[in-house]
RODO-2510 file (C-alpha; in nm, 4 decimals, decimal comma):
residues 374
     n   res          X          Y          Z
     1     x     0,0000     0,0000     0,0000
     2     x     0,1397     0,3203    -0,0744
     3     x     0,1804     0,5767     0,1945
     4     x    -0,0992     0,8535     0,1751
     5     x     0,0706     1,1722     0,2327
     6     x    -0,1835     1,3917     0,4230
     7     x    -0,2773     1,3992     0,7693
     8     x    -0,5681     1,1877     0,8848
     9     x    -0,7317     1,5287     1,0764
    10     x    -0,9376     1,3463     1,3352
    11     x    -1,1179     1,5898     1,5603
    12     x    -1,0439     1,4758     1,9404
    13     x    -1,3975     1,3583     1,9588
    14     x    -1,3225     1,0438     1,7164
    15     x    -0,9748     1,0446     1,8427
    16     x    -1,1395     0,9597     2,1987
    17     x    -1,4449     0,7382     2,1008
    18     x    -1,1625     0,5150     1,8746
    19     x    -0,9462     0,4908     2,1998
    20     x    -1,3090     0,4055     2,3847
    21     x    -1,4017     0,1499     2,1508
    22     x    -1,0920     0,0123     2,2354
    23     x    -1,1229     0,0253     2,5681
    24     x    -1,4313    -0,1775     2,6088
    25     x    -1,3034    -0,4427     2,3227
    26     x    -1,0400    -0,4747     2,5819
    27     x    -1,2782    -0,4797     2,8870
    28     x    -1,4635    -0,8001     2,6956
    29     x    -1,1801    -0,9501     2,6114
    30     x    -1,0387    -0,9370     2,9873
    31     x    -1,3511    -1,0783     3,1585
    32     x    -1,5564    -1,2604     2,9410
    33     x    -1,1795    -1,4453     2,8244
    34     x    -1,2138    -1,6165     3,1181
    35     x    -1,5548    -1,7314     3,0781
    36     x    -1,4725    -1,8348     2,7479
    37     x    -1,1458    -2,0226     2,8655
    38     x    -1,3348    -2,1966     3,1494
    39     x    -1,5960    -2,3624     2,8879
    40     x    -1,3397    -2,4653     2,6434
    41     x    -1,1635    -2,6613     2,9581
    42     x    -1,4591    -2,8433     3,0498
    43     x    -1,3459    -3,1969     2,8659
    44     x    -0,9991    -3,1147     3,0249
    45     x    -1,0748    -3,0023     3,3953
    46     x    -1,4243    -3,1199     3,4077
    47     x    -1,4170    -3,5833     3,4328
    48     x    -1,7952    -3,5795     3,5613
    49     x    -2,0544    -3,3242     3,5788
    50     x    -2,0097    -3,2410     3,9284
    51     x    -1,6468    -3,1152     3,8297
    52     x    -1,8013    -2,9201     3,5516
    53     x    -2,0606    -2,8021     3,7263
    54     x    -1,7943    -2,6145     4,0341
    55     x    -1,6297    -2,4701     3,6955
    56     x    -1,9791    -2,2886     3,5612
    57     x    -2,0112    -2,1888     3,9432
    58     x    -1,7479    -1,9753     3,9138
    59     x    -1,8513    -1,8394     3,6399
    60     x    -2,2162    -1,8347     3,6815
    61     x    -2,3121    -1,5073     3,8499
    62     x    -2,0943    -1,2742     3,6111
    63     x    -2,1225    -1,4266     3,2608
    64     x    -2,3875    -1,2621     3,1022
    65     x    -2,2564    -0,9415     3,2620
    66     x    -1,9304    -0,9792     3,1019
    67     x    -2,0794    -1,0055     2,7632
    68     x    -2,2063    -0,6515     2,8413
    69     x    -1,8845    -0,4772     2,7137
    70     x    -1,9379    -0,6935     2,3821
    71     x    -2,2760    -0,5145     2,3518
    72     x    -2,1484    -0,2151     2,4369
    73     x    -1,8557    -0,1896     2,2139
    74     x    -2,1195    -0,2790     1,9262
    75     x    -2,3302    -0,0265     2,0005
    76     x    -2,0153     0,2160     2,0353
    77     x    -1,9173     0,0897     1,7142
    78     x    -2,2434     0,1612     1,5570
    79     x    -2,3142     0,5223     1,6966
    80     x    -1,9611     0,6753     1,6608
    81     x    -1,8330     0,5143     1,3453
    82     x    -2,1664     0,3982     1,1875
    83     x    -1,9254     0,3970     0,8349
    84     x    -1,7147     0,1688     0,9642
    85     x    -1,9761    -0,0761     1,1167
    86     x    -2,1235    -0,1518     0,8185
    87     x    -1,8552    -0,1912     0,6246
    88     x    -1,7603    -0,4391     0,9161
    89     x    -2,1194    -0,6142     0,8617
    90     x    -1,9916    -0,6720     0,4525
    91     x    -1,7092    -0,8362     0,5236
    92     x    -1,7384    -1,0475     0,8131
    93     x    -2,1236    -1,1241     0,7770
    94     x    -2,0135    -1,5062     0,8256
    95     x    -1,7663    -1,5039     1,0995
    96     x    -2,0374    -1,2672     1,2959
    97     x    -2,3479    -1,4920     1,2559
    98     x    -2,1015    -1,7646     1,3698
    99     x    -2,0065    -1,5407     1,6239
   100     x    -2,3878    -1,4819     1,7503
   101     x    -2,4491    -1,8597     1,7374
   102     x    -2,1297    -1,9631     1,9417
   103     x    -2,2875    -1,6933     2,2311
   104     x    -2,6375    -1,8357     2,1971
   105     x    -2,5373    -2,2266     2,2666
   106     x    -2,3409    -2,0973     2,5314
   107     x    -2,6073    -1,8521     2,7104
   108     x    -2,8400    -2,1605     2,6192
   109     x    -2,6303    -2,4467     2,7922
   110     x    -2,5747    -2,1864     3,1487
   111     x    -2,9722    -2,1365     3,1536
   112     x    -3,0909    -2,4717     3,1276
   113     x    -2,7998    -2,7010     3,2496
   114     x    -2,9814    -2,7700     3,5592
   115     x    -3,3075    -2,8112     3,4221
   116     x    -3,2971    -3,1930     3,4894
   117     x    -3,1363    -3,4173     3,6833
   118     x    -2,9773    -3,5582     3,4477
   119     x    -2,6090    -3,6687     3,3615
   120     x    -2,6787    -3,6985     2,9411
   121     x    -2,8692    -3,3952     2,9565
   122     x    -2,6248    -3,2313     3,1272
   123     x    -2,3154    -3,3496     2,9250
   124     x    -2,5420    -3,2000     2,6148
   125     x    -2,5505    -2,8624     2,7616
   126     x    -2,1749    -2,8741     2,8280
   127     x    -2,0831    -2,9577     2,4898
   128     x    -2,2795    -2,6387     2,3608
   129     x    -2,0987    -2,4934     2,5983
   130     x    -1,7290    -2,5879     2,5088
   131     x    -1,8408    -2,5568     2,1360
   132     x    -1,9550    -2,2572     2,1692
   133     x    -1,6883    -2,0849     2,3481
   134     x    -1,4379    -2,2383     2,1409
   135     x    -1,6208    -2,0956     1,8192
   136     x    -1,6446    -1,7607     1,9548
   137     x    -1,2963    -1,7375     2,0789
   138     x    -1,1720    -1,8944     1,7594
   139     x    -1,3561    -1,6390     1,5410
   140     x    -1,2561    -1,3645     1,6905
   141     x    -0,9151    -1,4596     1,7093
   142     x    -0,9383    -1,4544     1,3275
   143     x    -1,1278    -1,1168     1,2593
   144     x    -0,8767    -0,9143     1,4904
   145     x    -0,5876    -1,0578     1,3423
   146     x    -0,7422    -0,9676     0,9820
   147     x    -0,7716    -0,6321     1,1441
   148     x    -0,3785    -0,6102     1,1846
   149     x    -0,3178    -0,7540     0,8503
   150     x    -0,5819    -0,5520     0,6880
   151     x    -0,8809    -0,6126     0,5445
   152     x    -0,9409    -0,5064     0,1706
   153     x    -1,2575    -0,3076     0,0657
   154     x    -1,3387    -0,1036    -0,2019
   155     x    -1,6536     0,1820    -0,2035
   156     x    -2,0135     0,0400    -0,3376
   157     x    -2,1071     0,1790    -0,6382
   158     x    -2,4743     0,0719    -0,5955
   159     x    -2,5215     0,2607    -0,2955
   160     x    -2,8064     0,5338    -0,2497
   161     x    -2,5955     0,7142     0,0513
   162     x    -2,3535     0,6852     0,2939
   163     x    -1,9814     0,6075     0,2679
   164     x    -2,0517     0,2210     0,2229
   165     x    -1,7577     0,0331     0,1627
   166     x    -1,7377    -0,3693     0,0205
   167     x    -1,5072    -0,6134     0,1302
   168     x    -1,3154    -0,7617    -0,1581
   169     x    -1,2353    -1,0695    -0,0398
   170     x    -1,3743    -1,3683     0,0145
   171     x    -1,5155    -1,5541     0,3445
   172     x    -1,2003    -1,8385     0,3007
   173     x    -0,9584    -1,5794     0,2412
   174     x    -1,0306    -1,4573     0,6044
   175     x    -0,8615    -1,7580     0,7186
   176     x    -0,5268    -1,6750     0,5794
   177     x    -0,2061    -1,8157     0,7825
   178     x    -0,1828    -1,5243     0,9904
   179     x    -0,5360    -1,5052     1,0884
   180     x    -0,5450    -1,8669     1,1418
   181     x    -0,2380    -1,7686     1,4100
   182     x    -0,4435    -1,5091     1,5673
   183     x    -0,7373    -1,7140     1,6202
   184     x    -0,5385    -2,0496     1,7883
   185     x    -0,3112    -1,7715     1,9955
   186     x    -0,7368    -1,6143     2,1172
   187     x    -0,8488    -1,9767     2,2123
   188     x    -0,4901    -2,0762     2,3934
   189     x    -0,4825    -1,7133     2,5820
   190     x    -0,8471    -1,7096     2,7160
   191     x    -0,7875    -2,1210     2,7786
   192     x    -0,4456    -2,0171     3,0424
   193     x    -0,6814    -1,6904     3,1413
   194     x    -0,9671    -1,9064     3,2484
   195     x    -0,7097    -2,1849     3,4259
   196     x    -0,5834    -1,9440     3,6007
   197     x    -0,9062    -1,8091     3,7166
   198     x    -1,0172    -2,1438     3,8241
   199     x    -0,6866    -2,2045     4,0308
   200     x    -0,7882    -1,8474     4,1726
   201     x    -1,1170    -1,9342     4,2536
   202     x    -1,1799    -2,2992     4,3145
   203     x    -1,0322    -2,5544     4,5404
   204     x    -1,0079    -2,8989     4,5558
   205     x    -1,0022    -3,1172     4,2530
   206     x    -1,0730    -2,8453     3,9661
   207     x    -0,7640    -2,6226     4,1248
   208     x    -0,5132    -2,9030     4,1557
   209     x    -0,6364    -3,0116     3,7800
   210     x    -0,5924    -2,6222     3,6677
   211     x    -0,2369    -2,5900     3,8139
   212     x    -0,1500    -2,9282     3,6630
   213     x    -0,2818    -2,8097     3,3319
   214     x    -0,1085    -2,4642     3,3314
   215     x     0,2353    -2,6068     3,3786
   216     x     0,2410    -2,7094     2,9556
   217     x    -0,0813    -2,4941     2,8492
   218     x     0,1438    -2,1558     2,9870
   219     x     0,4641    -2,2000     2,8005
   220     x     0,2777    -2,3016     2,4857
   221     x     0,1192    -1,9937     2,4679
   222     x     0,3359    -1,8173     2,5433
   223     x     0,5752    -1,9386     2,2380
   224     x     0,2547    -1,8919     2,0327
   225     x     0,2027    -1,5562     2,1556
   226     x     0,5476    -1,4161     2,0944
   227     x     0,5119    -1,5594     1,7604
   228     x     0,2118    -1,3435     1,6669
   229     x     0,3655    -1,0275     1,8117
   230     x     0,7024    -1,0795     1,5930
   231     x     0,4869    -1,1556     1,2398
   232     x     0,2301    -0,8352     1,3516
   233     x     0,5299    -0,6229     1,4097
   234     x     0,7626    -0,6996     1,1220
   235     x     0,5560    -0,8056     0,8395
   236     x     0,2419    -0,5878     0,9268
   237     x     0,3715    -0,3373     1,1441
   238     x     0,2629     0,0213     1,2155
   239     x     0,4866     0,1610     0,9019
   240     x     0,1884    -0,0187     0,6715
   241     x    -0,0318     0,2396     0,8657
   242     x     0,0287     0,5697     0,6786
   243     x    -0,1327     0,7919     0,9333
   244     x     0,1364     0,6317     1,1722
   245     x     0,4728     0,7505     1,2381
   246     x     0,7492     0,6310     1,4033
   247     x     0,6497     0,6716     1,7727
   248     x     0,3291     0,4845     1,6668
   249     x     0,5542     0,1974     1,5332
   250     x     0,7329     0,2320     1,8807
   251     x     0,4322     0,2294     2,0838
   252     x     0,2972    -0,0964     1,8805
   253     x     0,5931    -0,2990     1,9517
   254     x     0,6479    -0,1711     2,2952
   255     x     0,2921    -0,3331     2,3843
   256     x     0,3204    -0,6112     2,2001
   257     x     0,6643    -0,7387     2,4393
   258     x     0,4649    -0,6287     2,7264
   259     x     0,2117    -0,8291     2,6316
   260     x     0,5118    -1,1766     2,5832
   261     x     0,6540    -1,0028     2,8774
   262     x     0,3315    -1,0005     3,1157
   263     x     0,2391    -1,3653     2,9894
   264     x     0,5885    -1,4869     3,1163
   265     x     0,5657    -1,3522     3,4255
   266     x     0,1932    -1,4961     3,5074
   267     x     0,3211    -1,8310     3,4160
   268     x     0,6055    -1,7995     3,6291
   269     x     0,3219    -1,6712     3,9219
   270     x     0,1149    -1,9713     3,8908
   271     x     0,4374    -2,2287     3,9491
   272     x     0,4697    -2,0301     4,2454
   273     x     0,1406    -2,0821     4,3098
   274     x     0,0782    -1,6659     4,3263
   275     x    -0,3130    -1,7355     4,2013
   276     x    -0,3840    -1,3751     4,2259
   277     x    -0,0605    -1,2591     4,0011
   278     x    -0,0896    -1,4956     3,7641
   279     x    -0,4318    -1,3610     3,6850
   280     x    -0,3616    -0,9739     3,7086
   281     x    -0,0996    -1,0757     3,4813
   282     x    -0,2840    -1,2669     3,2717
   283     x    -0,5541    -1,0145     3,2280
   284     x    -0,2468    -0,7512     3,1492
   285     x    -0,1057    -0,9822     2,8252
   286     x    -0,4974    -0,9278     2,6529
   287     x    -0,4365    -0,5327     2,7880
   288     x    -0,0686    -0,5444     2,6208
   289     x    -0,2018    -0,7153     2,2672
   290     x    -0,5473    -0,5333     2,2328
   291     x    -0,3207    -0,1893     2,2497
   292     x    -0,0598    -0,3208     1,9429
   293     x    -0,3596    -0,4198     1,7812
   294     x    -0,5589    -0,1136     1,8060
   295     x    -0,2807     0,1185     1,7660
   296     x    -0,2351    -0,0742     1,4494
   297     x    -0,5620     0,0029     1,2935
   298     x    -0,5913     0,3848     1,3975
   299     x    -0,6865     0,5923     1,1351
   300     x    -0,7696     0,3147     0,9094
   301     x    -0,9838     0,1414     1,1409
   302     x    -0,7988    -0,1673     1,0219
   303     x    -0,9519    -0,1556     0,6364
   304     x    -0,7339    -0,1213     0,3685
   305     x    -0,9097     0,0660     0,0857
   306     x    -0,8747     0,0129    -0,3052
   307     x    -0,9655     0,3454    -0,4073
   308     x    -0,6300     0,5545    -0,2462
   309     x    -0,7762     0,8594    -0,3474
   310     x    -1,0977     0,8439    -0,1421
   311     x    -1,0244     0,5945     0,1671
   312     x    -1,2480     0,4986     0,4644
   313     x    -1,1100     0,6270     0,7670
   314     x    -1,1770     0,6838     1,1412
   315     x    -1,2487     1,0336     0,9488
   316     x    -1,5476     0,9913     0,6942
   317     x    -1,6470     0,6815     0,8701
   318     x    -1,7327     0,8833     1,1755
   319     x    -2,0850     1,0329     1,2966
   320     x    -2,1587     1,4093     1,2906
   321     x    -1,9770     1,5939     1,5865
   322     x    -2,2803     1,7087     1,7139
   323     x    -2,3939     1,3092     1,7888
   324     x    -2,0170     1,2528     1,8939
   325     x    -2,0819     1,5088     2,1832
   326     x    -2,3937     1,3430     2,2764
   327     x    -2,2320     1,0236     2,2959
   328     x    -1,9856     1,1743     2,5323
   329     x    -2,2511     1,3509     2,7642
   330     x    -2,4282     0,9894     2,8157
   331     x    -2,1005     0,8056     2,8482
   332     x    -1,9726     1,0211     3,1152
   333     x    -2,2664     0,9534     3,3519
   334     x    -2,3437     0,5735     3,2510
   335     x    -2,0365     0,4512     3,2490
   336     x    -1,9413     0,5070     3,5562
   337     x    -2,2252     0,3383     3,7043
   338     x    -2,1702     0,0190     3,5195
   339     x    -1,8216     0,0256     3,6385
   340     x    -1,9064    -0,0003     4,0272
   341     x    -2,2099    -0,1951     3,9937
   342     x    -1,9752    -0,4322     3,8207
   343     x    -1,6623    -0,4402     4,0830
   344     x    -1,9790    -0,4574     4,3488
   345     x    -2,0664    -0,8183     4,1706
   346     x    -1,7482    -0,9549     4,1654
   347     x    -1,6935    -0,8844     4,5234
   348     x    -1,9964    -1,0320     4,6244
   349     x    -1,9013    -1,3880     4,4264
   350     x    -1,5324    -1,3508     4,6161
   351     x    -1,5285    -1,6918     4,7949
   352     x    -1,3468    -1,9889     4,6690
   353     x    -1,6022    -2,2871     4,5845
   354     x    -1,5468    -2,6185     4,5366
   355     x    -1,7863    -2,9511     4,4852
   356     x    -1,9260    -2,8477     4,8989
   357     x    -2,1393    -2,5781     4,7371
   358     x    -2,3476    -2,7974     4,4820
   359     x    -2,7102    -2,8395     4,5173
   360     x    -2,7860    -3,1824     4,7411
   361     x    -2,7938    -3,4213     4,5575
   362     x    -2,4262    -3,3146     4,3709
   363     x    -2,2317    -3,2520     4,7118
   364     x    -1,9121    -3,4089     4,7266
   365     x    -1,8291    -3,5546     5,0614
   366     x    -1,5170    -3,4280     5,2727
   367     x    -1,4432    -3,1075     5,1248
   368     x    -1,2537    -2,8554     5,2824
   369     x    -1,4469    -2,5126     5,4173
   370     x    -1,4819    -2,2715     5,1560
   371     x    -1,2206    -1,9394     5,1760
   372     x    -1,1739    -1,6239     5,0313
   373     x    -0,9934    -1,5204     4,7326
   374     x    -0,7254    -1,4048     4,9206
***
């Protein structure tokens, strides 16, 4: 792509609702990761459905919550840069409706797991579940590392407004070997995120199984991790960005060692058995990677265009200023809100659990008191 030669000129408003978008990608990522990673693990951690069931326990009261910053970034998506979320719709149509389906079998296996008493119909439920999960995570995977790579589009000629924009490729060609990277490096990140959250929050048979797990899923990811970071970095690095300059490139590969750097450390953590490090850790290797990536698609909101001379950008994809401010106004009081109704939720689900907190006729025999996180 040849380098564009004028300034991108985004008005701080878009500047800030890009870097918000991000945020709350980021926000999903970090808590509803976990989710995904625990779900995935069921035929790993999980032997019986008791075992499977402690694992949605700890999960259970902030799932659906979670999937709340998906929503929002959406809807962020939608109102700020309405351009580029239907360009979005053109090209990844497919991956999104298997996107939507991944989150209904697994909103449909929580809700009516326990429905019967049952161990087939329960093993049913968890395999929607793990399916699911492991679609979702898979896809995404795939679709953000397109985003680094960049996805080709050209403008629509057939439309009767707007700044529409096509995407040129096909649905296969979205699974191109670095995409394919992306979306194994999603499911084995949010697999060691949720392990570690289960050896955080669990005790007894599903913690001892999580640490035992994490001592060849960690490393592995890590290798598969730092892989990802070098490729995004050398062969689609920030200087393929022209509204990027050299601090930008900095900034991307800065984040993206973190982010090796971070992973490394919260494997090391969880050998010690420091449960609480190893997740804060964790959680700050999807913080490290979500900043390369996004820093790698500002300005051109990771699309690349075919028609140089009249691009889609963070610029002309962008609502009027006017709604921009609005946005703001309502974000400013709602937000916050969300936030500490949030932190209030995960403080009330603190305690560890383990098979002593199942319904009657699940309880496990001889467990050990339950304790708090810390």
């Amino acid at each position: 792509m040849a380098p564009l030669q004028t300034a991108l000129g985004a008005s701080p408003l878009q500047i800030l609702w890009f870097c918000l978008i991000g945020l709350l990608w980021t926000g999903f990522f970090f808590l509803e990761g976990f989710d995904f990673g625990v779900a995935v693990l069921y035929p790993v951690l999980g032997r019986d459905p008791r075992q499977r069931r402690v694992m949605i326990n700890t999960i259970g009261p902030v799932w659906d919550g979670n999937e709340v910053w998906l929503l929002t970034a959406g809807g962020g998506m939608f109102a700020a840069f309405p351009g580029w979320y239907s360009t979005l719709f053109s090209a990844l149509y497919l991956p999104l409706f298997l996107i939507l389906v991944g989150l209904i079998a697994r909103g449909v296996s929580f809700e009516y797991r326990a429905k019967m008493p049952d161990d087939r119909w329960r093993n049913t439920f968890d395999v929607c579940a793990c399916a699911g999960s492991l679609i979702v995570s898979l896809v995404l995977g795939v679709g953000f590392a397109n985003f680094v790579r960049g996805l080709p589009v050209a403008p629509d000629a057939t439309a009767a407004f707007g700044n529409p924009n096509l995407f040129t490729g096909g649905f296969w060609s979205l699974f191109n070997p670095f995409g394919l990277l992306g979306g194994v490096l999603f499911v084995l990140l949010f697999c060691t995120h949720g392990a570690v959250f289960l050896a955080l929050k669990t005790y007894g048979e599903v913690r001892e199984r999580s640490m035992t797990v994490l001592k060849s899923l960690g490393p592995v990811t890590v290798a598969v991790l730092a892989v990802f970071v070098v490729v995004a970095c050398t062969v689609y690095g920030a200087g393929e960005n022209p509204y990027l300059g050299a601090p930008a490139g900095a900034l991307m590969r800065a984040a993206g060692i973190c982010s090796v750097v971070a992973l490394t450390v919260a494997v090391l953590a969880q050998r010690a058995e420091r449960n609480g490090w190893a997740f804060i850790f964790t959680g700050a290797t999807i913080v490290a990677l979500l900043v390369m990536i996004f820093t790698k698609m500002y300005g051109t909101l990771g699309l690349v265009s075919a028609d140089m001379n009249n691009p889609i950008t963070m610029v002309n994809a962008s609502s009027s200023p006017h709604t921009l401010r609005l946005m703001t106004i309502f974000a400013a009081c709602i937000v916050p809100v969300v936030l500490i109704y949030q932190i209030w939720s995960y403080w009330v689900f603190r305690k560890r659990i383990s098979r002593r907190e199942l319904p009657e006729h699940e309880i496990e025999p001889n467990e050990v008191p339950a304790t708090d996180w810390t």
